[in-house]
C-alpha positions, 0 to 999 in steps of 0.5 A: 323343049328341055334346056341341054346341059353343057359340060363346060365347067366355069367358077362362079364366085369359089363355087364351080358351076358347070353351067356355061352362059348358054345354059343358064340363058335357057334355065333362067325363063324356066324358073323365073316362070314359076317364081312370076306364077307364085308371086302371083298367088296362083299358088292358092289356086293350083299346085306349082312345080317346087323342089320341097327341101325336108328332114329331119332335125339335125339332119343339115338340111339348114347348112346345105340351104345355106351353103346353096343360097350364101347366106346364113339362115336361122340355126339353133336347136330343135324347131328352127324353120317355123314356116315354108320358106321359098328360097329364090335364087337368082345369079346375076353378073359378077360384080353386082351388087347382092341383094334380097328381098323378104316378103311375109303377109303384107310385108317387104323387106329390102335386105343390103347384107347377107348377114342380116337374113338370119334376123329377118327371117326368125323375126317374120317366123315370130309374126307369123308363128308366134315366138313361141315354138309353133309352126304356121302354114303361111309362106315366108319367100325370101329372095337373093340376087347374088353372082355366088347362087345357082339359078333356083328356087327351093321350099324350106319345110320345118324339120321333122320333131318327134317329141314335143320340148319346152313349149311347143305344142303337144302335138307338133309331131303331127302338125309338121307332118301334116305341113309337109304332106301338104306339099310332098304329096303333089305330083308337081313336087319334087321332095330332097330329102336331107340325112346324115350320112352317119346313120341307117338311112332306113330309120329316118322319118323323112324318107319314110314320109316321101315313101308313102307319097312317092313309093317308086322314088320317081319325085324323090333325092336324097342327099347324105350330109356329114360325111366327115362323121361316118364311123371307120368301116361304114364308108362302103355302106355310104357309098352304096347308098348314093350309087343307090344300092340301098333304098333305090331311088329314081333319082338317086342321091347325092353326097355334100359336107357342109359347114359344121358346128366348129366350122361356125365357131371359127368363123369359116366363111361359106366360100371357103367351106366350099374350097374345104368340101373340095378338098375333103371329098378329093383326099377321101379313099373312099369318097373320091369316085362319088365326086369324080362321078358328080355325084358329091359337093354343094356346086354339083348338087347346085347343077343337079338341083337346077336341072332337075328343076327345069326339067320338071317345070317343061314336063309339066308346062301343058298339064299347068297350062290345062289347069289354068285353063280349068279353074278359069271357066271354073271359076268364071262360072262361079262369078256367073252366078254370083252375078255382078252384085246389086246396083246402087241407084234406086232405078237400076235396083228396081230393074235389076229386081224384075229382071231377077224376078222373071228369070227365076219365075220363067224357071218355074215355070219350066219345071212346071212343064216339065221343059227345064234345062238339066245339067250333067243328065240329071233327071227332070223333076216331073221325071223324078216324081213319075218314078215316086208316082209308079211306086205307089201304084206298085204299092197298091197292086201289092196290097191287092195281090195281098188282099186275096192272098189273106182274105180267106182268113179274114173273111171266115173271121168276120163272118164267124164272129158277125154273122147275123140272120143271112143265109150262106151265100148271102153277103153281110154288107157290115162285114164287107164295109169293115174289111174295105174301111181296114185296108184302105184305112192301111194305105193312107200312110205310104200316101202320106210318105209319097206326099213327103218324098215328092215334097222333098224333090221339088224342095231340092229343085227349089233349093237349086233354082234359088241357089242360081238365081238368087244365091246372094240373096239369102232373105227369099222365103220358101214356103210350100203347099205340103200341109193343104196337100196332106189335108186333101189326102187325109180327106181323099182316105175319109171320103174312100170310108163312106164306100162307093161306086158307080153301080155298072162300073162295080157290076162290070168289075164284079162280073170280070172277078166272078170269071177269074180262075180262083188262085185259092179254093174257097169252099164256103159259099161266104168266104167265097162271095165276099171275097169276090165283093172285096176284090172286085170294089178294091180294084176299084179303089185301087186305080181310084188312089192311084191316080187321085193322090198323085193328082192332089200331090202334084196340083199343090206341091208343085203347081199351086206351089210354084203359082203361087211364089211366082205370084209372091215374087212379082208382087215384091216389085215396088213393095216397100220390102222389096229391097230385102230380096236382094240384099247381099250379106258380107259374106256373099260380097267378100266371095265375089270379090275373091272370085274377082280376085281369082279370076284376076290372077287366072288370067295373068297366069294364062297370059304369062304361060302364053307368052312363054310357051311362044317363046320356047316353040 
């Protein structure tokens, strides 16, 4: 249920707050979720409902941050934020004491006075950057407790440079847009976009970009700064584009004038530049309805922020909890196959060895049988190499249907250039030879591309019950039988040379040829005759390769094959190497423990959104 917003107006410290006890009762829960979520590191797992602060440079986007969050962040020109920032604000009683919290890489600050935040921040931006001008990924989260801040939680991203200066590099331009991308781009995202008020809204890269991402404006704010520096003439224009007539934005936009240069020349505190914001905005002829419409100010945009973000982090609370829930079992699985690692005592190791080992052969073994488990209704790999199996058969029926398509030709050739003493009609049995010994010599290739294709198949599977098994084990060879194989069907192809058959089988075959219509009309007797003998003995050799190379691929690239690793792998046991097989690498124990860690984080994340979501039904 999403918090209700009161109207009571109260004062927090010089800035007006409209949100009454109640209210921030509820809002706190909401944020303080989210911030417990990221503090986690769910971040890295996840997207995280977040308010993404963008513009470009010398857009105020630093001056409205500090006017939120009452502290003065780094300033300066060009690049300034160097590294996301997350600003957590927290309100806590008038009285108590300020406080913050800068937390980078491995590092916790405690910060006693606003006036050192500044310093803090540019120095973690150094360490993590680099003191050049580069940016850097990393996240720097800074905390303040104050009875002067809005309940909220920002991400302060690098202002958007189009040219690279001094010695920022080449193309710091794209690595900025990149870094925000990264973070506009997600749907939990909701993108405040900082611009001057004193500029064609239409020009500014920042609303380009979220444009892209966002083309419906559906996660999009605008806020429009320096007012006070809009040309006499051009307030219309202002205020047109925040009542949203100018680029429409579901959201729309919000107006605030912030501490300028001259302002922190003189030394003008926050709390005062607020009362002096209330001022210009209430004498302005032109501005007065946009306050009076809560649409300008810092503590309106303050109200509006947390709302906005609340909001957002209870709409998305069952698609978060959903994700959880996914990269868990996600997750758990990875861990699952990695296993728990090798155990250290020796007896432990051996059993932990077998166990392996006779999981992986009974895999084989199914494979064999063609009775493996498959995953996402992938094929059995006997299913698979069928499919190869009856390609060829096609391949040979082609040849035959060839074969008589040409041997008119052929035969008429032979028979012209080799004829010896026979009479018509009497078969030359050289020239019969001849013509047998050139096609089947024809089919010994795609027998041997068959041989590479099913070769391929159970290299993957292997690859895959390996990958299950032992996946942390990167010493298990994989030798296969693909060279005895190839050596039996070059021999099948030279046996298939010398021309033979059972003589009744080739009578049977010969007469059922003689009895067929004639799909070409022959009219020489000894075109005709061979023909009839060459047809007939190549169906013969046709259902003889059609069985016979698939019997030989299958019995040594998948059976002989898995024989004889399982056979490999159970004489590993008790052998003086057999520790090698189940060696981790570094990489393998540095990813379980990730996992671990993931899983750790998951389940915290789980923990925290059950809690909360029982506390809010």
């Amino acid at each position: 249920m999403s918090p209700r917003k009161d109207n009571k107006r109260i004062d927090i410290g010089g800035m007006s707050n409209t949100l009454n006890q109640h209210y921030e009762d509820k809002v706190r829960p909401y944020i303080d979720l989210v911030d417990n979520l990221r503090s986690l590191g769910v971040e890295k797992d996840l997207n995280l409902p977040a308010i993404a602060v963008i513009g470009d440079q010398s857009s105020g986007k630093s001056s409205v941050l500090e006017a939120l969050s009452g502290v003065a962040l780094p300033r300066g020109t060009g690049i300034v934020t160097r590294c996301p920032l997350v600003l957590k604000l927290k309100r806590v009683e008038k009285g108590a004491p300020w406080s913050a919290v800068l937390t980078y890489k491995d590092q916790v600050k405690i910060l006693q006075r606003p006036k050192d935040v500044g310093s803090a921040v540019s120095s973690a931006q150094n360490v993590l950057a680099g003191e050049g001008k580069g940016i850097s990924q990393q996240m720097i989260s800074l905390e303040i407790k104050s009875s002067d801040v809005p309940d909220l939680t920002l991400i302060d991203l690098p202002g958007i440079a189009r040219v690279a200066t001094g010695d920022q590099p080449l193309d710091i331009e794209k690595q900025i847009k990149d870094l925000i991308e990264k973070f506009i781009k997600r749907q939990e995202t909701i993108s405040l976009v900082v611009v001057p008020a004193n500029i064609d809204i239409a020009t500014t890269e920042a609303l380009k970009m979220t444009s892209k991402v966002d083309p419906n404006g559906q996660r999009t704010l605008g806020i429009l700064t320096k007012p006070d520096l809009v040309d006499k003439g051009a307030e219309e224009s202002v205020v047109n584009t925040v009542n949203n007539h100018v680029i429409p934005l579901k959201k729309g936009y919000m107006i605030v004038k912030c501490r300028g240069q001259q302002d922190i020349n003189e030394d003008l505190s926050l709390s005062k530049a607020l009362l002096k914001e209330q001022v210009f905005f209430q004498n302005h002829p032109h501005f007065r309805p946009l306050l009076e419409e809560g649409k300008a100010t810092v503590p309106l945009l303050a109200e509006r922020l947390t709302r906005e973000l609340v909001e957002h982090i209870n709409n998305l609370l069952p698609q978060l909890h959903k994700q959880v829930e996914y990269k868990l079992d996600k997750t758990f699985n990875e861990m699952r196959k990695l296993g728990d690692g090798v155990p250290q005592e020796e007896t432990e190791k051996n059993n932990f060895l077998i166990r392996k080992i006779n999981n992986f052969n009974q895999v084989l073994s199914d494979v064999m049988r063609a009775e493996e488990d498959t995953q996402n209704s992938e094929p059995k790999v006997f299913t698979k190499m069928r499919k190869e199996f009856a390609k060829w058969k096609q391949q040979l029926d082609s040849k035959a249907v060839r074969l008589e398509e040409n041997l008119q030709d052929e035969v008429e050739e032979y028979t012209h250039n080799c004829r010896g003493k026979e009479l018509p009609g009497f078969v030359n049995y050289r020239t019969f030879e001849n013509i047998v010994k050139k096609h089947i010599q024809e089919m010994e290739e795609p027998a041997t591309e068959l041989l590479k294709d099913i070769s391929g198949i159970v290299h993957s599977c292997v690859n895959k019950v390996v990958s299950s098994h032992f996946e942390a084990f990167p010493n298990l060879l994989r030798a296969q039988e693909h060279g005895k194989a190839l050596e039996k069907i070059q021999s099948q192809f030279k046996m298939e040379k010398i021309v033979y058959s059972q003589d009744g089988l080739y009578s049977h075959r010969l007469q059922a040829v003689k009895q067929k219509p004639q799909v070409i009309r022959m009219l020489n007797a000894d075109v005709r005759e061979m023909a009839q003998h060459l047809n007939a003995y190549f169906l013969i050799t046709s259902d003889r390769l059609a069985n016979q190379v698939p019997l030989i691929v299958q019995y040594h690239v998948l059976d002989q094959y898995f024989s004889r690793l399982q056979a490999s792998m159970l004489s590993m046991i008790g052998c003086e190497n057999a520790m090698k097989l189940i060696r981790e690498d570094s990489g393998v124990a540095q990813r379980r423990k990730s996992l671990k860690d993931r899983l750790e984080r998951l389940r915290r994340a789980r923990q925290l959104l059950a809690k909360f979501l029982l506390s809010v039904s």
